[in-house]
C-alpha positions as semicolon CSV with decimal commas, in nm:
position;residue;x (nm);y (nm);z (nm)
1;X;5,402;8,920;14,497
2;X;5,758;8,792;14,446
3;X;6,020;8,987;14,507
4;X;6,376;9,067;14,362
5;X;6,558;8,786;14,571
6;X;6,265;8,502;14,526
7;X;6,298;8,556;14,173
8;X;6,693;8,583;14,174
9;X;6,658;8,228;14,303
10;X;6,429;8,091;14,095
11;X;6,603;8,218;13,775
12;X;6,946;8,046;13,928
13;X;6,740;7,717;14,004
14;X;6,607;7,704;13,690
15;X;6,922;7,738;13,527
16;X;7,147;7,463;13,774
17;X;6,834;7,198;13,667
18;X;6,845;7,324;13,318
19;X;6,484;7,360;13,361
20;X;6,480;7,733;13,147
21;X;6,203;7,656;12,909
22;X;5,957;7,851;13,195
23;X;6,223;8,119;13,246
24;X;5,992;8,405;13,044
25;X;5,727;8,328;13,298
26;X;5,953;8,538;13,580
27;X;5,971;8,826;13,356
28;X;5,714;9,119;13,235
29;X;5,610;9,081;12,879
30;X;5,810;9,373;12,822
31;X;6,123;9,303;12,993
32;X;6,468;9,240;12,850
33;X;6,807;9,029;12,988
34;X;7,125;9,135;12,854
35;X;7,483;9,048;12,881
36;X;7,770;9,202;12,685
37;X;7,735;9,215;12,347
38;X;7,336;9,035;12,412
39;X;7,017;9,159;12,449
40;X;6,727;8,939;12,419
41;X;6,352;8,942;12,520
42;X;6,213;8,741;12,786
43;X;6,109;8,447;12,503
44;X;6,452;8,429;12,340
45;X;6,663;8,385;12,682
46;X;6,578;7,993;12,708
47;X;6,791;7,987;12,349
48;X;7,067;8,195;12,502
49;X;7,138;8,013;12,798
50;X;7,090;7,662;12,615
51;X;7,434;7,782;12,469
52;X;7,621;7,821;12,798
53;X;7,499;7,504;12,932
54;X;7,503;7,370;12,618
55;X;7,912;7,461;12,600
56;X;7,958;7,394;13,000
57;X;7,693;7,104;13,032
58;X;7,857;7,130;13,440
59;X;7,799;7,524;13,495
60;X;7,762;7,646;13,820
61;X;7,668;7,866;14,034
62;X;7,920;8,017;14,367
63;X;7,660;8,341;14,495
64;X;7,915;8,584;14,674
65;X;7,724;8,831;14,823
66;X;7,354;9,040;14,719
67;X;7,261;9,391;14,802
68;X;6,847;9,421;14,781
69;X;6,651;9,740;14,687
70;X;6,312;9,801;14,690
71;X;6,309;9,806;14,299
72;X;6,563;9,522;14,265
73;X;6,894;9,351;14,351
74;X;7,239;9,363;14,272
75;X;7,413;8,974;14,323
76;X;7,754;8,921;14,253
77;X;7,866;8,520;14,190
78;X;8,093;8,315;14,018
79;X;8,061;8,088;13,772
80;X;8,244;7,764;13,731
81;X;8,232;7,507;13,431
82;X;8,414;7,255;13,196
83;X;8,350;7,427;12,849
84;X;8,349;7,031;12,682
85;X;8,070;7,174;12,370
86;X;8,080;7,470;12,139
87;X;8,065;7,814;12,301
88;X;7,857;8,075;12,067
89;X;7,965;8,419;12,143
90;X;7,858;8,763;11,951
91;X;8,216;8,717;11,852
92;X;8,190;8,332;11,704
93;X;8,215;8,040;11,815
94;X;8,494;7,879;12,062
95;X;8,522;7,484;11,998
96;X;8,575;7,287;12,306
97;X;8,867;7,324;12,524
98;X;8,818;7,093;12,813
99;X;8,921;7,370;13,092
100;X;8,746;7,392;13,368
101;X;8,741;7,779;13,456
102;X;8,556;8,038;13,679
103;X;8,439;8,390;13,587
104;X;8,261;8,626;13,776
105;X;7,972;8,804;13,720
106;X;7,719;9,024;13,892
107;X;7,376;9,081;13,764
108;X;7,158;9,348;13,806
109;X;6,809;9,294;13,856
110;X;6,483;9,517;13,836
111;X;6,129;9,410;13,935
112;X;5,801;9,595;13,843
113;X;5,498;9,409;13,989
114;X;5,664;9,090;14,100
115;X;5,847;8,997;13,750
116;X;6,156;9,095;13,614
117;X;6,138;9,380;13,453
118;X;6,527;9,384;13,351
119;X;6,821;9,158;13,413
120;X;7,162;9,282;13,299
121;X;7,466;9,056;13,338
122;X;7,827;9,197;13,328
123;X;8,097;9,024;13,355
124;X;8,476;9,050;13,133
125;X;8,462;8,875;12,795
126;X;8,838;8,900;12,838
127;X;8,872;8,762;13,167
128;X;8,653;8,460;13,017
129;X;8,845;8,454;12,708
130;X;9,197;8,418;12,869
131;X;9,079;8,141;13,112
132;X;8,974;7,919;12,826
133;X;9,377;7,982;12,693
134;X;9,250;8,167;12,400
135;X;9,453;8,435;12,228
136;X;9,309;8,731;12,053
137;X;9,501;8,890;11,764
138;X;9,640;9,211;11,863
139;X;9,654;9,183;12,223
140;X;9,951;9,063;12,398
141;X;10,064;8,982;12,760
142;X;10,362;9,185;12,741
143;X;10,368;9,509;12,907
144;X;10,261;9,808;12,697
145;X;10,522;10,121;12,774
146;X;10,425;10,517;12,657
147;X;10,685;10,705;12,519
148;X;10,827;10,808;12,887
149;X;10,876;10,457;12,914
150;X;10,607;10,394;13,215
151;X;10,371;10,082;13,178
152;X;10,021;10,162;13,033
């Protein structure tokens, strides 16, 4: 029976040969991936990361470190890509902006009789956001001062 770090690698390998059409196979029927603002089931998560690679057709993969449980792992990496198509967010879509950036992200990982049982990404929609040069109305780089005059 797999466990959390075999099937922390496959998912990865998959995903670097763009090979996710088998991805539900890792996971329990009743399993779920989420990132923020996403939650899909096992059979919708081919769709969902079609649009990353889709938007950074040269995504990879930097692993920083992993912490394994009995019941799971915790992996922290960063990601690095050319966003040269369309990124679809749960906040619209981003056209092209030919950067090459890097975000982090660690995922969270829970097996139940050698499948994935849940896989949660976080990572910083802003940190993302600002990398690709974006600006989002009503946030500014300027400091932000309280009424004693001390940055917030």
């Amino acid at each position: 029976m797999p466990g959390a770090d075999r099937l922390v690698e496959q998912q990865y390998a998959m995903l670097l040969r763009r090979d996710v059409a088998r991805l539900p196979d890792l996971y329990a029927p009743d399993a779920f991936y989420a990132m923020p603002g996403v939650t899909v089931r096992p059979i919708e998560l081919p769709a969902l990361l079609r649009t990353w690679t889709g938007a950074f057709p040269d995504l990879y993969v930097d692993r920083l470190g992993a912490v394994q449980t009995a019941g799971g792992a915790a992996v922290e990496q960063r990601l690095t890509g050319t966003q040269t198509g369309v990124l679809h967010t749960p906040f619209g879509t981003v056209a092209p902006t030919m950067r090459t950036i890097s975000w982090d992200v660690v995922d969270m990982v829970r097996v139940r009789r050698g499948r994935i049982a849940a896989w949660r990404s976080y990572f910083d929609w802003g940190q993302l956001v600002t990398a690709l040069g974006l600006h989002v109305e009503g946030l500014s780089r300027e400091a932000q001062h309280d009424p004693l005059g001390l940055p917030v």
